[in-house]
Structures are given as C-alpha cells and as structure tokens.
C-alpha positions as CSV (number, residue, x, y, z in Angstrom):
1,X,-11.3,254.9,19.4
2,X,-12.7,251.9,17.1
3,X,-10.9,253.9,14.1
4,X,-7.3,253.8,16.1
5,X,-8.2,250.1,16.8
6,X,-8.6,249.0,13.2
7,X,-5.9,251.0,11.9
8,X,-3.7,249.5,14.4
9,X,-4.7,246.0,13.2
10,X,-3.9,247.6,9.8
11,X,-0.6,249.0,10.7
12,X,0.2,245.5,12.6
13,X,-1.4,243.1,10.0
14,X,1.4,245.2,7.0
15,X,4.1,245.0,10.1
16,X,3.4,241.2,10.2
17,X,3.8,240.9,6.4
18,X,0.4,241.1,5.4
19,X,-1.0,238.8,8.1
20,X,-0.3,235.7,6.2
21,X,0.0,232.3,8.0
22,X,3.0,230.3,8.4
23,X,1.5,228.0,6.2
24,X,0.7,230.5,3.4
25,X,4.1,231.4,3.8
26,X,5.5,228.0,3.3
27,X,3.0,227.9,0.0
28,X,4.4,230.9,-1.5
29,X,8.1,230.1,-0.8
30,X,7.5,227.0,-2.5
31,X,6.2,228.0,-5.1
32,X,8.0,230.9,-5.9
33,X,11.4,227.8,-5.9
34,X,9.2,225.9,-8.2
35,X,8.8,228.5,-10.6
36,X,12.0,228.7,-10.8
37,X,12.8,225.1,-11.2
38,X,10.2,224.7,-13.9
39,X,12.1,227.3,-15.8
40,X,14.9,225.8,-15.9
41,X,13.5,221.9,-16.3
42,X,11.8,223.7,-19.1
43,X,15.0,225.7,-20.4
44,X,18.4,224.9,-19.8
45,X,17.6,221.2,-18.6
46,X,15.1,220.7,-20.7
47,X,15.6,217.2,-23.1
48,X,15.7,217.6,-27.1
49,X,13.9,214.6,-28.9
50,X,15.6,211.8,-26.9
51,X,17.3,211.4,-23.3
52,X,20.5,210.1,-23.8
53,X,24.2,210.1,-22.8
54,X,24.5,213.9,-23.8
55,X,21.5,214.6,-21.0
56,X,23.9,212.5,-17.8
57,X,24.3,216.1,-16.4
58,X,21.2,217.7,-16.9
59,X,19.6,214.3,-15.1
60,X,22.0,214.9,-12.4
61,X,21.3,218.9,-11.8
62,X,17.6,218.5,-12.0
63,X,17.5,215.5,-9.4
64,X,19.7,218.6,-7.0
65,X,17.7,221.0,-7.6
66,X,14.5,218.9,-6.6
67,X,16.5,218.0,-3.6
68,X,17.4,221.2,-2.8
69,X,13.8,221.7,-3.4
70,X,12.8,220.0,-0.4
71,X,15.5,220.5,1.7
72,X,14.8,224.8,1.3
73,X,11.0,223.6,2.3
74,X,11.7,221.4,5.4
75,X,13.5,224.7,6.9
76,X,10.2,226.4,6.6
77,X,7.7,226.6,9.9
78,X,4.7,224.4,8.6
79,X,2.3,226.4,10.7
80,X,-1.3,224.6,10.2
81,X,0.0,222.7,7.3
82,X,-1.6,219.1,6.8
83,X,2.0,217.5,8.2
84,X,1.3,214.3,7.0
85,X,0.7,216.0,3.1
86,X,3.8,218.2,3.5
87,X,5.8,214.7,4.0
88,X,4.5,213.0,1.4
89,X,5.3,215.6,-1.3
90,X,8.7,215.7,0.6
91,X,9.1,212.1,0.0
92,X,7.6,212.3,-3.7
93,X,10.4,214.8,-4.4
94,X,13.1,212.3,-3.0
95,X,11.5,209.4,-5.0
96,X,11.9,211.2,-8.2
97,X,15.0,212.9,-7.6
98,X,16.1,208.8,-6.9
99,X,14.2,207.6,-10.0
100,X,15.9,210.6,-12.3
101,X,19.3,209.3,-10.9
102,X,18.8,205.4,-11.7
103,X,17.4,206.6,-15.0
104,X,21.2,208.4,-16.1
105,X,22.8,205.4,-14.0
106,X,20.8,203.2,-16.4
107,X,21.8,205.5,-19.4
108,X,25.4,205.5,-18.3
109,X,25.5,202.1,-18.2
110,X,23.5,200.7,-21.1
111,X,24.5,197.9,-23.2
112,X,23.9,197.7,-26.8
113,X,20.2,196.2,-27.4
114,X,18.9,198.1,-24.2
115,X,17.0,200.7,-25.6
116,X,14.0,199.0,-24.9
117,X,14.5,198.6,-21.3
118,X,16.1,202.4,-21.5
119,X,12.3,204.2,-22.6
120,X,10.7,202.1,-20.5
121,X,12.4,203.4,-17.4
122,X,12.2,206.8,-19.0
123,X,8.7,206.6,-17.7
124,X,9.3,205.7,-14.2
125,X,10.2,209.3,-13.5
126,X,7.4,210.6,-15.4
127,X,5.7,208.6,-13.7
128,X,6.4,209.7,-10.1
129,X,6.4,213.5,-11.3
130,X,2.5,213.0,-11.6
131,X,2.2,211.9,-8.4
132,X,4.6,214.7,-7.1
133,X,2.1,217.0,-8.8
134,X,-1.3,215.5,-7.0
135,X,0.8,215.3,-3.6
136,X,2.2,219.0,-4.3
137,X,-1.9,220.1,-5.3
138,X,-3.4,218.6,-2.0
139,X,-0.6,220.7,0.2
140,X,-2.0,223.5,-1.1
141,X,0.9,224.2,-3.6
142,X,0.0,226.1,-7.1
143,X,3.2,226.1,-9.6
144,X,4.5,222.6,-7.5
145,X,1.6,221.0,-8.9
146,X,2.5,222.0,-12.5
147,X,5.2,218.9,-13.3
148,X,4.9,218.9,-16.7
149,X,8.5,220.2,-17.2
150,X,10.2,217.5,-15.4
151,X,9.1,214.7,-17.6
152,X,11.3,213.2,-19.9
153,X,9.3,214.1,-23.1
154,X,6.2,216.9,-21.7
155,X,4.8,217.3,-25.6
C-alpha cells in the first residue's frame, strides 16, 4: 500500500509537470525569454564600436523586445513570488526600455557639438540595466540577471 502511495505521488508530481511551483514556473519562463533576448542584444542587436544613427532600429527593437519581456511575464501566475520584487524588475524593464528610447531620440536628434552630451546618456541605460540585473537576481531570476548584453558597449 505505501509503495502505490508514493508511486502515485510519482505518477501525479510528472502529471503536474514535475511538481514545480507557479513561481518556479514563472522563473524558468523568464529566463528561458531572456536567454533569448540576450542572444540577440548580443547578436543581431548588438552595437559595433559606437552607437550612432546606423543603431536607431536596433535601439528601437531591443527597447520591444524588453517590453515584450515583461508584458509575456505579467501573464504568468506569480504563485509565492515576492510581489513587490516581481514589480520592481517589471518596472526596471520599463525604465530601460524608456531610457533606450530617449537615448535613439537623443541620437536622432543630435546637433553638431553633442557628442558629449550623446556618451554621457549612453550610460543612463547602462546604467539602469545594472539595476535591472540586481532587481531580476533578488526575484530569483538566473539569465535575467545576466545584463551585460544590453549595454551600450559590454567590453
């Protein structure tokens, strides 16, 4: 009898997809989009030795994708997630998704003689992506934490 009893919290536990939490859930989904993102922040819209006119659209896509991002995570049941973490990496994605945008605004816009002002906002998004990471990391988040790829110049 015990034997049929732990098989059938065996059997239930694989039914259940291996017993995992919503919140592990949430984790994995996450991560598994930032992987993803990270590959192409690291790839296709990755920067070449400046940021520039040439990168308007690559700004643009990886401000969407960081959006999307969040929005594909907000759909998710939080479970036991700390709710009040959860929002603030929400927000930190929305914050440099903003910042990314008013950097190619900036870019678009640019007067000669404003390079200077030009790489100093370059950092702003760089900036929030490190605080992105540290809000991602206390969620509970692995690759989410890992924002390396979305600054302007990673090396």
């Amino acid at each position: 009898m015990r034997a049929a009893m732990g098989l059938l919290v065996i059997v239930g536990c694989v039914a259940l997809a291996g017993c995992a939490s919503e919140r592990d859930k949430l984790l994995e989904a996450g991560d598994k989009s930032c992987t993803a993102l990270n590959a192409r922040f690291a790839g296709d819209l990755a920067f070449g030795e400046g940021v520039g006119m040439n990168d308007l659209a690559k700004m643009s896509e990886r401000a969407r994708l960081a959006e999307e991002l969040a929005a594909e995570v907000r759909k998710l049941p939080a479970g036991e997630t700390d709710q009040a973490a959860l929002n603030k990496w929400l927000d930190s994605l929305a914050s440099w998704a903003e910042e990314e945008r008013k950097l190619a605004e900036a870019i678009k816009t640019a007067k000669f003689g404003s390079d200077m002002a030009i790489a100093m906002q370059v950092t702003i998004p760089d900036s929030v992506a490190k605080t992105t990471a540290e809000a991602a990391s206390t969620v509970g988040f692995t690759t989410c934490s890992q924002t390396k790829e979305w600054m302007a110049f990673p090396k």
